[in-house]
C-alpha positions in Angstrom: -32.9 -1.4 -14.7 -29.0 -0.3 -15.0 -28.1 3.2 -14.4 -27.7 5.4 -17.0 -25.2 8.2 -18.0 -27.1 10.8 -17.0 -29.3 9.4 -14.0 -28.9 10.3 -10.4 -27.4 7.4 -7.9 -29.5 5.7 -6.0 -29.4 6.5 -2.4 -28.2 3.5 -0.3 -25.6 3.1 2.7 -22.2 2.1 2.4 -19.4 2.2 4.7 -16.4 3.6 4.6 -13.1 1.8 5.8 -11.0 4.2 7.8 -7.9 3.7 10.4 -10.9 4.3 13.7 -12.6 1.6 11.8 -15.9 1.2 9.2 -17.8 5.0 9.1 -21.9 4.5 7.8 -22.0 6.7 5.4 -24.9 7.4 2.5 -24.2 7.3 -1.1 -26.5 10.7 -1.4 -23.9 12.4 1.1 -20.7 11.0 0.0 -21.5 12.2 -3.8 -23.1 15.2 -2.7 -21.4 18.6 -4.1 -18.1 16.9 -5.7 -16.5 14.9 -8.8 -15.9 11.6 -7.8 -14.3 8.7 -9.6 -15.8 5.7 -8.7 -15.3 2.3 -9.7 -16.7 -1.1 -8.5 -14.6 -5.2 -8.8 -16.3 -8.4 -7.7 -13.7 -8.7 -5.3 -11.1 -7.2 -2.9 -8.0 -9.5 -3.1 -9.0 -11.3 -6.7 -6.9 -11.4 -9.6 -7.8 -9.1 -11.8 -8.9 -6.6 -9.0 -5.4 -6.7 -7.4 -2.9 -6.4 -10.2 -4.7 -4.0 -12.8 -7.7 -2.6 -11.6 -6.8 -1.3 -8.0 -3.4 -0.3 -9.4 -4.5 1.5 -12.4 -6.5 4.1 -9.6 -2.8 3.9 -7.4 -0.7 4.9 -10.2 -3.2 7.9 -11.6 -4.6 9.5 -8.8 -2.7 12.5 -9.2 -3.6 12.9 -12.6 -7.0 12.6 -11.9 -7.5 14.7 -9.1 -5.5 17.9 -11.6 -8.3 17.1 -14.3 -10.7 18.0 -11.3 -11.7 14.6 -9.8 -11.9 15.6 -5.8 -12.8 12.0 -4.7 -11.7 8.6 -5.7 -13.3 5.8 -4.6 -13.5 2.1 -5.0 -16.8 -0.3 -3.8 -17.4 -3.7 -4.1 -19.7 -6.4 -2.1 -17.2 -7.0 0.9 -17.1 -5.6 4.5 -15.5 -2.7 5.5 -12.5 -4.8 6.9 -11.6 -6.5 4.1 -12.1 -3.0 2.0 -9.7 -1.5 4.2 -7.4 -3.9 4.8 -7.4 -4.1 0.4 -7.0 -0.8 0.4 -3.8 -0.9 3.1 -2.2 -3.2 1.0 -2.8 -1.6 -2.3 -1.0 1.3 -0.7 -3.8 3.6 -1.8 -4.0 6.7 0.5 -6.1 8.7 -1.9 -8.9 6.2 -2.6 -11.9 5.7 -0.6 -12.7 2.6 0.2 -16.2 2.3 0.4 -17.7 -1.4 1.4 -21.4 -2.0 -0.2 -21.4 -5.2 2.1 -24.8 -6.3 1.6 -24.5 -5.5 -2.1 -27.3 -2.8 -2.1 -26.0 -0.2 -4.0 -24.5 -3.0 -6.8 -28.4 -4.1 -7.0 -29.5 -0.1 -6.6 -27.3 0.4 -9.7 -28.2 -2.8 -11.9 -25.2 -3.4 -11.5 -24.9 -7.2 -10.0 -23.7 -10.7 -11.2 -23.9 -14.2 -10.2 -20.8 -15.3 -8.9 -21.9 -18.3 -7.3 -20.0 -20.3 -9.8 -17.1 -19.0 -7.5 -18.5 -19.5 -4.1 -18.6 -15.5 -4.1 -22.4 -15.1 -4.4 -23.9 -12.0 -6.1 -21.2 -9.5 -6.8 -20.9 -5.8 -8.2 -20.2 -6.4 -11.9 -16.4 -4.2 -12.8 -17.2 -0.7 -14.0 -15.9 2.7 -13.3 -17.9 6.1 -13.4 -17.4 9.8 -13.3 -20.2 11.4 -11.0 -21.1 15.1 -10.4 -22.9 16.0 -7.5 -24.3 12.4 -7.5 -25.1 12.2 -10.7 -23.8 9.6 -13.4 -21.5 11.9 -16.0 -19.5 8.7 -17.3 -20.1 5.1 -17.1 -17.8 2.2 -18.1 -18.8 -1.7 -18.0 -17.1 -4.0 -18.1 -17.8 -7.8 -20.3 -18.2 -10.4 -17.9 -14.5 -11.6 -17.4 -12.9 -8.4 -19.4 -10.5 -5.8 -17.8 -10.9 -3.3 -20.8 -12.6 -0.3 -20.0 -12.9 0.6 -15.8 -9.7 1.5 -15.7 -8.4 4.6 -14.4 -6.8 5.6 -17.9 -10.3 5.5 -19.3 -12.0 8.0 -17.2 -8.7 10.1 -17.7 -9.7 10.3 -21.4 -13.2 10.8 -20.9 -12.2 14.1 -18.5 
């Protein structure tokens, strides 16, 4: 079942990339008592990931956080490493980059695709969400293939 506007996220571990290194952390704590923007791409380092999505989160953080986002944070199935080593390159300073390297919480969520066709395995499917206190308050998925919706100008409308 895919989560719902509305629903509460499902409690799995993650870990965040910081500068000491990957930091376990679980998806109940890291939502816990704050408005977080989070969104999800198949892939650090692909395409589409690298030139619009990642960017789009870059380029409006500040605007986000004055509309009352406190957190910004971007997952996909991909170690900790590679999340933060995206993330360094992406210049992105105000975006948590939070590794679901086992894919659990893209499964958790529904959330999953196949992109074996790629060599990549199952994958978090592109999406971005608004979530209060852990709980779902905007959801945006993507098409298979489309860039249309998860963008950080989206949930900047929907605030």
């Amino acid at each position: 079942m895919t989560i719902s506007i509305g629903d509460k996220l499902p409690e799995t571990s993650l870990s965040l990339a910081t500068p000491e290194g990957p930091v376990p952390v679980s998806s109940k704590d890291y939502f816990a008592g704050k408005t977080v923007a989070l969104f999800a791409v198949p892939g650090a380092f692909t395409p589409t990931c690298s030139a619009r999505h990642l960017p789009s989160f870059v380029e409006k953080a500040d605007d986000l956080k004055a509309k009352g986002v406190d957190k910004i944070a971007a997952t996909s199935v991909n170690d900790a490493f590679v999340m933060g080593a995206w993330g360094n390159q992406a210049g992105s300073e105000d975006i948590d980059m939070l590794a679901d390297g086992n894919g659990e919480f893209a499964k958790a969520l529904g959330l999953t695709m196949d992109a074996s066709g790629f060599g990549m395995g199952t994958r978090s499917q592109r999406y971005s969400m608004l979530v209060e206190d852990g709980v779902v308050k905007q959801l945006n998925v993507e098409a298979p293939g489309a860039y249309e919706v998860s963008g950080a100008e989206t949930l900047l409308s929907q605030l």
